[in-house]
SEPA-243567 format. One line per field, with one value per residue: x, y, z of N, C-alpha, C in turn; residue number from 1. Coordinates in nm, 3 decimals, decimal comma. Last residue first. Layout:
N
n_X <- c(X/...)
n_Y <- c(Y/...)
n_Z <- c(Z/...)
ca_X <- c(X/...)
ca_Y <- c(Y/...)
ca_Z <- c(Z/...)
c_X <- c(X/...)
c_Y <- c(Y/...)
c_Z <- c(Z/...)
seq <- c(NUM/...)
This chain:
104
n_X <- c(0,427/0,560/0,539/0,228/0,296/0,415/0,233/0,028/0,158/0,248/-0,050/-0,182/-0,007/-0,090/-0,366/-0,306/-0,165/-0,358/-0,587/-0,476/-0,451/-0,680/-0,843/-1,019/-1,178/-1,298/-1,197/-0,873/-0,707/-0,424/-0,182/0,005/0,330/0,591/0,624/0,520/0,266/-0,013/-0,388/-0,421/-0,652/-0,833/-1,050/-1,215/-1,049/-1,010/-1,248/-1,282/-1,083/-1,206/-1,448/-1,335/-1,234/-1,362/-1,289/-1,460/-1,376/-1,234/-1,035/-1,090/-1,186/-1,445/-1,535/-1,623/-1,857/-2,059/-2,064/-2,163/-2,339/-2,301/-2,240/-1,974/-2,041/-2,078/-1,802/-1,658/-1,800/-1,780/-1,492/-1,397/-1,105/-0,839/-0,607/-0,530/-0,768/-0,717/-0,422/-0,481/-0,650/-0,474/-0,287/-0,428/-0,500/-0,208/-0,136/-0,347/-0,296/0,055/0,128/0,184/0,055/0,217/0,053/0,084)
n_Y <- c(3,526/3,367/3,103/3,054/3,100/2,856/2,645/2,711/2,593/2,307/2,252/2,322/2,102/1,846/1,859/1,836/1,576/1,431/1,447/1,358/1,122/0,961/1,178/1,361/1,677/1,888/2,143/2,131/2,523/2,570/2,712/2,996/2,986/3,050/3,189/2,949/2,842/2,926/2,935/3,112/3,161/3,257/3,083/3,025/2,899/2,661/2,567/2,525/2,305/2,132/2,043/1,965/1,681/1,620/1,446/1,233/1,272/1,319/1,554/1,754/1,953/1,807/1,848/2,141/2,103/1,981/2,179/2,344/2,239/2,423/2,584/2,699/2,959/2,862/2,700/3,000/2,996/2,824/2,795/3,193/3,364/3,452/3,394/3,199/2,987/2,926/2,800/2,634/2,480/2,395/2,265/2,033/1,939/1,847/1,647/1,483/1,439/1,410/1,325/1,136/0,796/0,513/0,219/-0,118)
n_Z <- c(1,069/0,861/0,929/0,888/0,598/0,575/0,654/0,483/0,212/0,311/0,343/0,034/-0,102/-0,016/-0,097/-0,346/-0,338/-0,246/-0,453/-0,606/-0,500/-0,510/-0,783/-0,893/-0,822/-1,057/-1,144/-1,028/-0,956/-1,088/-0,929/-0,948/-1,080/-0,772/-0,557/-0,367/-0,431/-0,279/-0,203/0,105/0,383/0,469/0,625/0,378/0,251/0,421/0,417/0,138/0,102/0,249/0,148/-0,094/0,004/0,370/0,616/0,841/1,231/1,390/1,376/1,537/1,310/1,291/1,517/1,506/1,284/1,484/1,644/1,494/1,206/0,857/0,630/0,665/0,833/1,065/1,111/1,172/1,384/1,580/1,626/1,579/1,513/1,565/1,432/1,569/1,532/1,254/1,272/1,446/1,242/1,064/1,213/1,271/1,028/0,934/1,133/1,044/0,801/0,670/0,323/0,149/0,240/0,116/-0,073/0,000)
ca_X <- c(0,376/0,566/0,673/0,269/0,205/0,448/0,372/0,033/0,084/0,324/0,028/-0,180/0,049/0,048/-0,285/-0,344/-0,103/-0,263/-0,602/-0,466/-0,323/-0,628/-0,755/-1,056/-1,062/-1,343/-1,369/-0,965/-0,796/-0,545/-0,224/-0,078/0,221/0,524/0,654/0,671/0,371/0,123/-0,271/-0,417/-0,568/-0,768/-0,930/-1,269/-1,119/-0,890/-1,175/-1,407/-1,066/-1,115/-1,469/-1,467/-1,156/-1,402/-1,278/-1,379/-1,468/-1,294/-0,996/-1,059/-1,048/-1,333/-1,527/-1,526/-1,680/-1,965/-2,019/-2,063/-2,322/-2,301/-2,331/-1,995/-2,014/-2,201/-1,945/-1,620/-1,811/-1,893/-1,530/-1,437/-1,230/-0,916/-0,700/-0,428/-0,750/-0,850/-0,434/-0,406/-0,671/-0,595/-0,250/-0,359/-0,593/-0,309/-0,068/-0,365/-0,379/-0,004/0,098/0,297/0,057/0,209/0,116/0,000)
ca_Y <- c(3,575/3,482/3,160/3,095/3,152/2,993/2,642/2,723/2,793/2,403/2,227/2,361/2,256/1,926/1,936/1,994/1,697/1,432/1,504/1,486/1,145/1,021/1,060/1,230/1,616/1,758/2,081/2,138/2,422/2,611/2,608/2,923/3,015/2,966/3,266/3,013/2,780/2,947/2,813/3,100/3,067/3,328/3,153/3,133/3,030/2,720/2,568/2,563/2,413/2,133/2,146/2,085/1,783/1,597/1,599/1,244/1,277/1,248/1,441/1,721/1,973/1,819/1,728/2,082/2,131/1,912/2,028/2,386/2,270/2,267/2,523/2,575/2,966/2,920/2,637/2,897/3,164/2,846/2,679/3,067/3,284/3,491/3,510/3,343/3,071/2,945/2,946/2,686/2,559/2,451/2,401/2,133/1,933/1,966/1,811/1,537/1,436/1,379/1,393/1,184/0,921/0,583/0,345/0,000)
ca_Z <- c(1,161/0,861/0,975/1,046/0,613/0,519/0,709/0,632/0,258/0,260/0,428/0,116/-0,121/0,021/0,070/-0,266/-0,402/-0,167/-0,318/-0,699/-0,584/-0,365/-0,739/-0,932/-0,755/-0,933/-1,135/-1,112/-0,941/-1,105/-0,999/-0,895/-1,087/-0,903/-0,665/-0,378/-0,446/-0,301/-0,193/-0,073/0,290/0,380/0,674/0,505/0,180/0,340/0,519/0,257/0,053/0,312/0,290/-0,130/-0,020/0,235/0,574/0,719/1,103/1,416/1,304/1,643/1,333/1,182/1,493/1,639/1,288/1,371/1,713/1,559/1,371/0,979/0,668/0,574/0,694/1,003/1,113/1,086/1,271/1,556/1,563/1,601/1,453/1,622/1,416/1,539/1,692/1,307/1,236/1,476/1,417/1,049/1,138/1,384/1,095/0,867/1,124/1,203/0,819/0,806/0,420/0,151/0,169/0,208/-0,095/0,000)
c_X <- c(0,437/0,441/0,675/0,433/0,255/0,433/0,423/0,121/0,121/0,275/0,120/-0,101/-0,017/0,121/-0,145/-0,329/-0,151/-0,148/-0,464/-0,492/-0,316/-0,466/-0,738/-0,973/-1,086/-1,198/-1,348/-1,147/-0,942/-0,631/-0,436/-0,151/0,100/0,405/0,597/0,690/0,516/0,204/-0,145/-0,335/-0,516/-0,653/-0,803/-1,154/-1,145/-0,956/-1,083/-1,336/-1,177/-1,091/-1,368/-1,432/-1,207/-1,305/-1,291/-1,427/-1,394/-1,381/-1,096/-1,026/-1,043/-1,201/-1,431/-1,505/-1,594/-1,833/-1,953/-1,958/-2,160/-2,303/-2,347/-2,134/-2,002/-2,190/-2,037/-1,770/-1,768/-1,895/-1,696/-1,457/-1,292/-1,077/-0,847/-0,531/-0,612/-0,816/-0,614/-0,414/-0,577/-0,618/-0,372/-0,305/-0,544/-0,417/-0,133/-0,265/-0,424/-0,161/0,005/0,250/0,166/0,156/0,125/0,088)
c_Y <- c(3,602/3,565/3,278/3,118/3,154/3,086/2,823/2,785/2,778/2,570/2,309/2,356/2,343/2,074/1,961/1,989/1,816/1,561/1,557/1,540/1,297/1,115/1,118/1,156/1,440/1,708/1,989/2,119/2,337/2,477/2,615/2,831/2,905/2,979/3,176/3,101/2,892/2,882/2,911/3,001/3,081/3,231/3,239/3,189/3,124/2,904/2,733/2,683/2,542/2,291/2,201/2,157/1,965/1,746/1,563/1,378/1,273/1,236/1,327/1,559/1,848/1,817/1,693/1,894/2,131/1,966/1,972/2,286/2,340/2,364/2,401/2,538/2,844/2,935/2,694/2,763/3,044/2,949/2,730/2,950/3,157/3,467/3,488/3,420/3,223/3,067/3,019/2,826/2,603/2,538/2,470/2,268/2,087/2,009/1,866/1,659/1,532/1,426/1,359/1,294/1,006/0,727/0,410/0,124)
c_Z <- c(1,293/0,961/0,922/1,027/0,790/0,568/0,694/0,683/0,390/0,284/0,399/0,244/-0,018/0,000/0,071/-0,152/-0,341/-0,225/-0,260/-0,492/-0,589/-0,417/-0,604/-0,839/-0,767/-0,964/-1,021/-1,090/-1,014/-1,060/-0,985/-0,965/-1,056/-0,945/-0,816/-0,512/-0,422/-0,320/-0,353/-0,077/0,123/0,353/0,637/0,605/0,293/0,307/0,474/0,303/0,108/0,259/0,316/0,043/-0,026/0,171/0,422/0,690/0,968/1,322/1,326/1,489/1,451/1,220/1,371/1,551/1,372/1,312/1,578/1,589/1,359/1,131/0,759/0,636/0,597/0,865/1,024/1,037/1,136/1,382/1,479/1,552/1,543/1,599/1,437/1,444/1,630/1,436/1,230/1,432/1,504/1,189/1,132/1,297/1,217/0,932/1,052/1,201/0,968/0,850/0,565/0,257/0,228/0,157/0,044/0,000)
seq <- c(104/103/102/101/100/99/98/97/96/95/94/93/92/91/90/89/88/87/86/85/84/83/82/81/80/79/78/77/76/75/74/73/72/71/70/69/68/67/66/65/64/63/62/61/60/59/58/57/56/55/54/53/52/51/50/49/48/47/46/45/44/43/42/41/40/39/38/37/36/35/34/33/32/31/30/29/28/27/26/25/24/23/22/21/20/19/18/17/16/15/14/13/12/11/10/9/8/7/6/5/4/3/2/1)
């Protein structure tokens, strides 16, 4: 079996990490993907499957851009077909994060 090339629970902790550095709730975050509160506490706590659509959700409402380093941004497609194309956007997301809190 393939390993994926990213940690699920460190994207999860970035996420809320940078949720709380500015200062957003589980709830503000919630009202905007349409769900409880409880259920997005359930996202970041990894107790649930994160579907790619929420992840990028995610990503929009916390200003997330996904950045490659001066490379031109990749264009996101219609529908995400493989765990392949998945494991690629988080890794670029994971990468923003990272960026993104060593310039804070």
């Amino acid at each position: 079996m393939r390993q994926s090339r990213f940690n699920i629970d460190k994207v999860l902790q970035d996420i809320r990490g940078k949720r709380k550095a500015q200062k957003i709730t589980q709830q503000q975050i919630a009202n905007h993907l349409g769900i409880t509160q409880s259920s997005y506490k359930e996202i970041e706590l990894g107790r649930t499957s994160l579907k790619a659509q929420t992840l990028f959700d995610i990503m929009d409402i916390l200003g997330v851009k996904v950045d490659t380093e001066g490379e031109k941004e990749p264009e996101l497609p219609q529908q995400i077909n493989t765990l392949e194309d998945v494991t690629a956007y988080m890794s670029i997301f994971t990468k923003c994060l990272h960026n993104q809190r060593d310039s804070l």
